[in-house]
Steps between C-alpha positions, in 0.01 A plus 500: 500500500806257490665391192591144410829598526458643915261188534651196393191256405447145296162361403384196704550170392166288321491186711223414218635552206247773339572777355552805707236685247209298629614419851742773643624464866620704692908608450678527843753813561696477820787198480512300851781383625605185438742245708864524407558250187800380640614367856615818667710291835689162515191357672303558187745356255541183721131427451586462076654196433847496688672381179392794343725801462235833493606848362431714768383880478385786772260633176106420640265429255196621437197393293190742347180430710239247312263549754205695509619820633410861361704573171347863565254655703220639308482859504203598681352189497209436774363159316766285632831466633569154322761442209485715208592484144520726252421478170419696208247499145577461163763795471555602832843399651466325824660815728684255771506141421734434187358202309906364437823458681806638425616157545232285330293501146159398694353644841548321830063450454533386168852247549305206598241471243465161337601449166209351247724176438610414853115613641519097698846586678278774674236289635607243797200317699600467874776699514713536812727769360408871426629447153420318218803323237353779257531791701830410631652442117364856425852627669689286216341539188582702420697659799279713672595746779159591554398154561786426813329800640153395467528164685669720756861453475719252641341476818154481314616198291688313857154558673242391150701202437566379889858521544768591631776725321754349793429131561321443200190203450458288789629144457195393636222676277265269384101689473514855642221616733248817480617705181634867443280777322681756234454793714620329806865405313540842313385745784789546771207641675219323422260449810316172427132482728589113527875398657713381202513140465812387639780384198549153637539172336266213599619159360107370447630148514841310605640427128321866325660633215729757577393848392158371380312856533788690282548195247154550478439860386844562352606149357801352521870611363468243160342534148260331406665200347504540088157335433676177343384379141214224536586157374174537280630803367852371435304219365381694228807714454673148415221437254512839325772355236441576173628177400281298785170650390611411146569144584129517763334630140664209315453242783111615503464442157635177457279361816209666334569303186636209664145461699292581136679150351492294788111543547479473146606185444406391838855420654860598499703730740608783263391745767795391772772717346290760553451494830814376524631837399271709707646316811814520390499855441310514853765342690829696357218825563452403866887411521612832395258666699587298858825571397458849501309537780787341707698724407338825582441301829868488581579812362248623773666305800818686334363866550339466821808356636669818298278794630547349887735687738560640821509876667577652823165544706441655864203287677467494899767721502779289347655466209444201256565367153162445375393389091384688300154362456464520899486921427155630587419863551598679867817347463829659601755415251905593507612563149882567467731514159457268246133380620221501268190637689264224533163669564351865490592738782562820665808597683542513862843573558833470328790679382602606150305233337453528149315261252514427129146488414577460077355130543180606649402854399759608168682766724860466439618742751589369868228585711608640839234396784366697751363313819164532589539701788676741331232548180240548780712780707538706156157447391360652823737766516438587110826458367401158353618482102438239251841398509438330822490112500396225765404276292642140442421340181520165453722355239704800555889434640669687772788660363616680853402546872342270736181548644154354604178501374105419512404273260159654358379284199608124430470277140242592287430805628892621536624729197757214370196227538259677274827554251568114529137406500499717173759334382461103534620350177614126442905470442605578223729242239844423565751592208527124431127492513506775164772295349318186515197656403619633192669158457179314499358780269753425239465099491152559561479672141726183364280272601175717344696522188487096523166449592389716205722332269341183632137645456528575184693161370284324648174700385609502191516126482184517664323711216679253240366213634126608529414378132606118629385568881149292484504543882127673712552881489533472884808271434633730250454818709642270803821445266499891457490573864762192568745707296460808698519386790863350438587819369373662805653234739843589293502851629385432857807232578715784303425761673681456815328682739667307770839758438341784722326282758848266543658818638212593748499135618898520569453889654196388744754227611818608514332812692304274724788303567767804566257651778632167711843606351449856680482621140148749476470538168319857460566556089458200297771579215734516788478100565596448153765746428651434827607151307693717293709710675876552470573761754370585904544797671444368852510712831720357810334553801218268590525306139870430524533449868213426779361861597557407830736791625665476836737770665823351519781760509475869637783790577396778724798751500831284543338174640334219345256238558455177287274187518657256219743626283774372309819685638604518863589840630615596870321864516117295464275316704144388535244697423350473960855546638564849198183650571553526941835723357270789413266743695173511545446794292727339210249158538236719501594685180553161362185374606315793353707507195398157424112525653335806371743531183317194341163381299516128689266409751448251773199222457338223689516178288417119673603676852827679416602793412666576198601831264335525186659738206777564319793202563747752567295708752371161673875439568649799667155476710564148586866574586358829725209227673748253597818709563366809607196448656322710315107505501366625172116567585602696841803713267301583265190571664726753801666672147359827323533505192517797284623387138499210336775428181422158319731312318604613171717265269667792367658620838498146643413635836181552749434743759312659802526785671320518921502652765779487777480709792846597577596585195204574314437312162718212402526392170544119392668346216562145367622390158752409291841486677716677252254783456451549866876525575557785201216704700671507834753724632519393863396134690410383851778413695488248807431658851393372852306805543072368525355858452693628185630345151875572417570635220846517268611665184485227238896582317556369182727150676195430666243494190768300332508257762066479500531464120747215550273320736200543186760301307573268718090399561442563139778212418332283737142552299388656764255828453611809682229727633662847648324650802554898539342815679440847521365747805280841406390709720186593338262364253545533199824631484566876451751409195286272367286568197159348558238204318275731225188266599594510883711782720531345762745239323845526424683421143721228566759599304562852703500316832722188389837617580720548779357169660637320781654166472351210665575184376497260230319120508605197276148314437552140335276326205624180478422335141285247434677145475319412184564802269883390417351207336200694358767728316687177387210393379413856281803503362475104395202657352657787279382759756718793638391563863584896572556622824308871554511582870507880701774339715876611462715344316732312686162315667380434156821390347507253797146363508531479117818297485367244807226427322606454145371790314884683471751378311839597434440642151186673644500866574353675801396852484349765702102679405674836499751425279321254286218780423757740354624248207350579172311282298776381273723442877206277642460276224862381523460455898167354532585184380791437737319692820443265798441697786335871491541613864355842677263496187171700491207390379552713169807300452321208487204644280822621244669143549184321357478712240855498366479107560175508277612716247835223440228268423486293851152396676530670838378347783505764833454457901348778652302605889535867486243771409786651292547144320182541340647657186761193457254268521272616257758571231653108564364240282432297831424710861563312817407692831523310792164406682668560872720774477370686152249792546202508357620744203723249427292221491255681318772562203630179507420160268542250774513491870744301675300399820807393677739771403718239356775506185475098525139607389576733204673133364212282526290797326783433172433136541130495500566808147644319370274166547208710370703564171563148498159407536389703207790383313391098543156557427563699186723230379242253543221668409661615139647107481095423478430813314675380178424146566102546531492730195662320230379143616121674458617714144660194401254221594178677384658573176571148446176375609232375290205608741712827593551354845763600710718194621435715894129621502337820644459331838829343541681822371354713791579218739865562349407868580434440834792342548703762344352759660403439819661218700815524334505862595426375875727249500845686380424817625566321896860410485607653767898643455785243575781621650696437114279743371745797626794313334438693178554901376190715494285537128574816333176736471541469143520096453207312301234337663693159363821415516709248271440206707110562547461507116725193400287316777120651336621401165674196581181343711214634232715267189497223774135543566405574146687195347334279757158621439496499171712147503205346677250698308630443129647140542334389797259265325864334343723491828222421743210415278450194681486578833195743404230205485247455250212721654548878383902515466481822406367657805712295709799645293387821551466460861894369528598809323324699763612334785874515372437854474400582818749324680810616299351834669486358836843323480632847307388710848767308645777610248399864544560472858868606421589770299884401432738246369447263806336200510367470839144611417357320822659741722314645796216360306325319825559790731239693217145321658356692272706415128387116654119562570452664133739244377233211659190736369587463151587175522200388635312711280650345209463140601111605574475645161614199302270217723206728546534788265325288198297725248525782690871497414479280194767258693432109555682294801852352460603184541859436711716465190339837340571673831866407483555616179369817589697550825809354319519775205357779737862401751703545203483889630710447709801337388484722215513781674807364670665477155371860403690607840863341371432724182740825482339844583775650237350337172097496595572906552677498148215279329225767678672828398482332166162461497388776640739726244311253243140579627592872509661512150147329374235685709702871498416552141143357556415706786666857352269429210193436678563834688602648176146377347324658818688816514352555136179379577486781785636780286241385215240532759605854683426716188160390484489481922618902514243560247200373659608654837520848336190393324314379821645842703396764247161374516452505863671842519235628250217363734653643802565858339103476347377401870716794680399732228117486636573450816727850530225701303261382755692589750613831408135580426380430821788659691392857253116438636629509858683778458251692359188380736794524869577882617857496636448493863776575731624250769418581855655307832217457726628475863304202637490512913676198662319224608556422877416112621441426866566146700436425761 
């Protein structure tokens, strides 16, 4: 009889998901041969994408049989020679199959069961795949060995989900015909009775949906969009004040009682304020809720806009740039360093590709990945552990490698979609949103302490005057109700709950507004803190100059080539006439240098072909297209590559190694110029021989005279990229230690020496003709601009000083150097450093920090992967939204769709107009704060009737006005280009400054000596322009009027927030400042002619409306003569008072606490009693109730003992149960 270990055996997968104990099947023994994983000839590899470079490998791969073959022949068996499985009872052990994998927790029969929350993802009607989105998320969640082996491998997943692991979807899918059964995709050898229904694609219809079977049954690559808040629901959110459902009680009351005396005594219209009120309160509800609801509406636009971007996909056999929405599952996607994997997947191929899953699953560690292939080789040969890995988890980042893979589940049912969908939460409040939150809070409780001084004046007058009050009780409890509904109409306009919703306004335009800007705001805060800063760490390529690289000096041995630069020499020449000099081996070792040393690769796009990748890369390829000839799909598909080395920024250098016939394996590296040249010790040297490459000692002169020609480009801004090789004649090298995680790979470091020189390039970045006046502009502004670039640094000195960012008292200092100064050292330097050349990302991350730690906000550029930690300690993160990878975009604050520093400058501007925004409409709304308040304290007081001169309805008319429009109307000044003509606010400065308070103050006296001028003396200064019929309500009305438009005209004085006098400025650019403007107008005009009872106005005549609008335009001349007042003396006067206040309300406050604190110690004597009290009292209960309960216990345990002989334990061998199939 064979043991497990002589018969190598897995249990059979459950295409049905039930467990194994009610429905075993059959476990299959002998692994089948499978087709090599990976092209094994040139031919092959041409048939991948040409573009594509392929790690190649003589290793076949093999997967474990899933079909129905004999795990064992029975022994003597004469019932049938069908499939057996063997199982065993209760204690028996099963004597051949084990029940788990060495390399798995569950059994391959057991792997795809469904899970009793995700029971739907199991169950697809007309399904044209084998698998279902359930069964196929099995191998992710978590990862599951077991599960890749069930739906039979890689090649079981490429047949179930109708694919192609080389050319990908089919362009042309639209409905797929016939479908594929489970067995037929996981059984290599799976003889179907009917032929297999061809994987085509039939377009049903000219304009069908692309991909409209697999949309179908595995949805598309998006969430589910965050199910908004209803406007109903918002609706009632709005109405869920405290305050309003006070003031809805109040209003309720007063039309209940209003209605009792009018049918009473048969006529009057005492129940108008009521209802009044009630649609008064229902308009500034609906308001605030539309208002709301706008927002999350934009804020929506924002994140879908956000979440969008594109990733490499194979389809038809070419490479394209597809979004990340268009993802649907049998895709082949590329994933190199720095990408964020978009989609669930398993690898087909790659090389050294490592992920950080922390995002997605917790796991810190990097997590090497092991293609596909590969996993299913080891598992059939039994050497699989649990350590292997193919899987791709979305929201994870690629760290290392390159490589390809099958995308297996998309949106909701990916890993990182059921996190996000998890995870959906509204934004959350800006800084300035808490600040003015707690703001309101505090003049909120003001303006209660008012109203309740009011109440209780007034009540008290009230109760006095009962014993003379000969009025109907329904009057009298009217005149009650009057009285608190002034005191509630107090606190509503003093609350000003417009603070918070001011901000959102400015943030949901500003943001809206910087997406045309190419300014994608992705954090909130970040738009206003951006207003703010004082210093900007900025990269150079790409932001600073165009991105657009081009070739344009190149020295190969002693001769030169050169396309435009500034110095003539005799010894160059153009880059056509250079090249015929050489061989056609030395081309050809160019060529391949340049072809299969590189991540780039060549797309169609509107009929042309064009390279798509790093800028860099796409230049030496463009240079090798037009100069050398040089086809990239036919190089790279002839080549045979055997190691891959991506780009690390802490080498600053790429590699390959391939195949070359004559001299075995030839290894290729490109990087930085200076480190290439220290690496070599000899260099190619010019022959006319075509079948060999010369080859000369490389002498100290001569790698003075290469590192004088890195200079020399350097000085010209030019970046050098250094071009050296190395022949082996075996793979890997014999004195080379090897890759832990793969032998057949070489550590770089041991085979990095003794190189051959080949050449060095100088690639220009010409800078982009608006940043010099962009910088001009930050530092008009009070912003430092930094320079932080990986370049040397004679090209950063000189990009620096042409475009204004060096100056002569800045200094310029090398990473390596600049990492070594202490703490102490880079606090003196930092504020004079300019230019931080051949800087790592660390340097950057320890720049920030220093920068933060002297108190500056930091604003930081960033596109690499390794930029991610910068970015997220800066107060502001920009990545750029062409060049940036995903990690970095993902880390960052704001994306700067046009990779622009011009940009970075408009995102300051439009800071620093949401500040400004806030800062207008808190000045106006705390100018009608005081205002409001004391004109109601101090009219009701002084009223017979305790009537406030402005009643309940015309208060939250105010209210609306403060509130709402105003907030729409000075929250859309868009920045001028003055507004960078000023330093940056400290994080520390108030909310108001010295000019915002002298102008509050200065315009509530105004308004208050108006108002109460016409209210007090009215009836002797215009007493007879009043008329004879009801004077009094016609003086009321004035006041009113004059009121309101002393708040309208006021608007237009908060539109500046200095000394200046030009308030109208940029004013009719602002359509909307003009349409509110006309809306309150016009709302006020309807008011008085139409408003009547309702508002207890009556209509003006022409000479009544011109004293109104007369006293109300006093505003603003007298805010021109507040202007013309001194800063220097208001400051002094406010210190005073506030010193003043303090010296009062200290003492006041320490001796309330004082009172409490002894109040709370008086109490916790007599607290701690009752607790101990309380306690003892249950413990006795509990210690009573376990008393029984262990007697009882132990009695029945002595009754068993007594009745129970001891009976020893037997194992009862149960024979094994044996299951035929057929």
């Amino acid at each position: 009889m064979q043991t497990p270990d002589e018969h190598r055996h897995t249990e059979c997968l459950n295409p049905f998901g039930v467990s194994d104990r009610e429905h075993p099947f059959p476990l299959s023994t002998e692994p089948t041969s499978l087709s090599s994983a990976r092209p094994s000839s040139p031919d092959m590899a041409s048939t991948l994408s040409p573009d594509r470079l392929m790690v190649w490998s003589d290793r076949r791969t093999s997967s474990q049989s899933l079909d129905g073959e004999t795990l064992r022949p029975r022994a003597d068996s004469t019932i049938s020679s069908a499939d057996t499985a063997v199982r065993s009872r209760a204690n028996s052990e099963a004597t051949t199959a084990p029940t788990k994998m060495e390399y798995d927790d569950v059994s391959v029969a057991d792997a795809l069961n469904p899970d009793p929350r995700h029971e739907q993802d199991f169950i697809v009607a007309d399904n044209k795949f084998a698998f279902s989105p359930g069964q196929l998320n099995k191998m992710q969640n978590p990862k599951s060995l077991a599960a890749f082996q069930a739906l039979g491998g890689i090649r079981g997943l490429e047949r179930g989900l109708r694919t192609d692991l080389t050319s990908g979807l089919s362009v042309d899918e639209t409905l797929l015909e016939g479908s594929i059964s489970f067995p037929e995709a996981t059984s290599p050898g799976y003889v179907s009775k009917e032929p297999l229904p061809q994987i085509t694609n039939l377009p049903t219809s000219e304009h069908g949906a692309q991909f409209q079977d697999r949309i179908r049954v595995f949805c598309q690559n998006r969430l589910p969009a965050r199910k908004s808040t209803g406007f109903l629901k918002l609706f009632w959110l709005a109405y869920n004040d405290k305050i309003i459902i006070l003031l809805t009680i109040a209003a309720i009351v007063s039309l209940s009682l209003g209605i009792y005396e009018t049918t009473s005594e048969g006529s009057g219209v005492d129940w108008i304020e009521g209802v009044a009120i009630c649609v008064a309160i229902l308009i500034v509800t609906i308001v605030t809720a539309a208002n709301d609801w706008q927002k999350e509406r934009q804020f929506a636009k924002l994140n879908q806009r956000n979440n969008d971007r594109e990733v490499k996909a194979v389809r038809s056999g070419k490479v394209s740039m597809i979004s990340i929405f268009d993802v649907t599952v049998g895709d082949i996607l590329h994933v190199e360093p720095g990408d964020s994997i978009p989609a669930d997947g398993v690898l087909i191929s790659g090389h050294g590709v490592k992920c950080d899953e922390s995002s997605a699953t917790g796991e810190s560690d990097q997590m090497k990945k092991t293609d596909g292939h590969e996993v299913g080789r080891l598992i059939a040969d039994g050497k699989a552990t649990k350590k292997l890995d193919p899987f791709m988890i979305s929201g994870s980042k690629v760290l290392e490698g390159v490589g390809t893979y099958l995308v297996t589940s998309v949106g909701p049912n990916s890993t990182y979609g059921r996190i996000l969908l998890s995870l959906q939460e509204s934004n959350d409040p800006t800084p300035l949103q808490v600040k003015l939150a707690r703001l309101a809070n505090w003049i909120g409780w003001l303006g209660s302490g008012a109203a309740i001084i009011l109440f209780f004046a007034l009540f008290f007058r009230f109760v006095a005057d009962l014993p003379h009050n000969s009025a109907s009780p329904a009057a009298k409890g009217k005149e009650f109700v009057d009285i608190l509904i002034v005191a509630v109409t107090v606190i509503v306009v003093a609350i000003p709950e417009g603070l918070p919703l001011a901000v959102t306004l400015a943030l949901a335009f500003a943001t809206t507004r910087m997406v045309k800007e190419n300014n994608l705001v992705r954090v909130l805060r970040a738009c206003e803190t951006m207003g703010n800063a004082t210093v900007i760490c900025s990269d150079k390529t790409g932001t600073l100059t165009q991105n657009k690289m081009t070739v344009v000096a190149g020295t190969l041995g002693s001769r030169g080539f050169k396309q435009t630069l500034a110095e003539e020499r005799s010894d160059v020449s153009t880059p056509a006439e250079f090249f015929k000099q050489y061989s056609g081996k030395q081309r050809d070792l160019l060529i391949q240098s340049i072809a299969l040393n590189s991540t780039a690769f060549e797309e169609e796009k509107d009929g042309s072909k064009e390279f798509i990748g790093s800028k860099t890369e796409v230049a030496l390829l463009q240079m090798a297209k037009d100069h050398l000839g040089m086809d990239v799909a036919a190089e790279r598909a002839s080549a045979e590559i055997v190691q891959l080395i991506p780009f690390d920024s802490a080498r600053k250098c790429m590699g390959v190694v391939y195949r070359e016939p004559t001299v075995g394996y030839r290894l290729l590296v490109k990087g930085a110029a200076e480190i290439m040249t220290s690496a070599c010790t000899t260099q190619m040297a010019p022959s006319t021989s075509h079948d060999q490459i010369a080859i000369d000692g490389l002498h100290e002169e001569d790698r003075q005279t290469i590192l004088e020609t890195i200079e020399s480009y350097a000085g010209q801004s030019l970046r050098t990229i250094g071009l050296v090789y190395r022949d082996f004649p075996s793979w890997p090298p014999k004195n080379a230690r090897c890759m832990e995680d793969d032998p057949e790979a070489a550590r770089f470091e041991d085979i990095f020496r003794e190189m051959t020189w080949i050449g060095v390039v100088g690639i220009q970045d010409p800078l982009r003709p608006e940043v010099p006046a962009a910088i001009q502009k930050c530092h008009a502004a009070g912003v430092q601009v930094k320079m932080v670039t990986g370049d040397n640094i004679v090209t950063a000195t000189a990009i620096a000083s042409s475009c204004g960012i060096k100056t002569e008292d800045g200094i310029v200092m090398e990473g390596p150097k600049f990492r070594q100064l202490s703490d102490d050292e880079m606090d003196r330097v930092i504020p004079r450093l300019q230019v931080l050349a051949r800087s790592s990302p660390e340097d950057k991350r320890i720049l920030v920090a220093r920068l933060k730690k002297l108190g500056e906000t930091v604003a930081v550029t960033g596109d690499g992967t390794n930029d991610g930690p910068a970015l997220k300690t800066a107060d502001v993160g920009f990545s750029m939204g062409i060049a940036g990878t995903e990690v970095a975009k993902e880390a960052s604050s704001i994306i700067l769709l046009d990779d622009n520093f011009k940009s970075i400058v408009t995102a300051i501007a439009w800071g620093r107009a949401v500040n400004d925004a806030v800062a207008k409409f808190l000045q106006f709304q705390i100018t009608v704060n005081i205002t409001a308040v004391i004109l109601t304290f101090v009219s009701s007081l002084y009223s017979s009737k305790s009537t406030s001169v402005l009643n309940a309805v015309q208060l939250l008319w105010v209210n609306l006005i403060m509130d709402t429009f105003a907030a729409l109307a000075l929250a859309t000044d868009a920045p001028t280009e003055k507004i960078l003509n000023r330093k940056p606010v400290p994080k520390s400065a108030s909310l108001f400054t010295v000019i915002m308070w002298k102008m509050i103050l200065g315009q509530a006296l105004y308004q208050l000596a108006v108002t109460f001028m016409l209210y007090f003396g009215g009836n002797h200064i215009i007493g007879s322009r009043l008329g004879t019929h009801d004077p009094d309500t016609v003086l009321n009305t004035i006041v009113f009027n004059t009121f309101v438009w002393m708040q309208i005209f006021n608007e237009f004085n908060n539109r500046r927030l200095d000394n200046k006098f030009n308030i109208f400025e940029g004013m009719f650019r602002n359509y909307w400042f003009l349409g509110i403007n006309c809306i309150m107008v016009g709302g006020q005009i309807m008011i008085i002619f139409v408003g009547g009872d309702a508002f207890g106005v009556t209509r003006l005549d022409g000479i009544q409306w011109a004293i109104c609008i007369i006293c109300a335009l006093g505003c603003l001349p007298w805010a021109v003569v507040l202007r013309t007042i001194p800063d220097g003396p208001c400051q002094v006067a406010l210190e005073f008072v506030v010193r003043s206040m303090n010296f009062i309300f200290t003492p006041v406050t320490k001796g309330l606490g004082w009172l409490a604190a002894m109040l709370r110690s008086s109490m916790r004597p007599v607290k701690r009693t009752a607790q101990r009290a309380l306690k003892r009292g249950a413990k006795e209960q509990d210690t009573t109730a376990l008393s029984d309960e262990e007697a009882a216990t132990a009695s029945l345990h002595d009754e068993k003992r007594e009745s129970t002989p001891e009976v020893p334990v037997t194992s009862i061998p149960v024979p094994p149960i044996t299951i035929t199939t057929s």
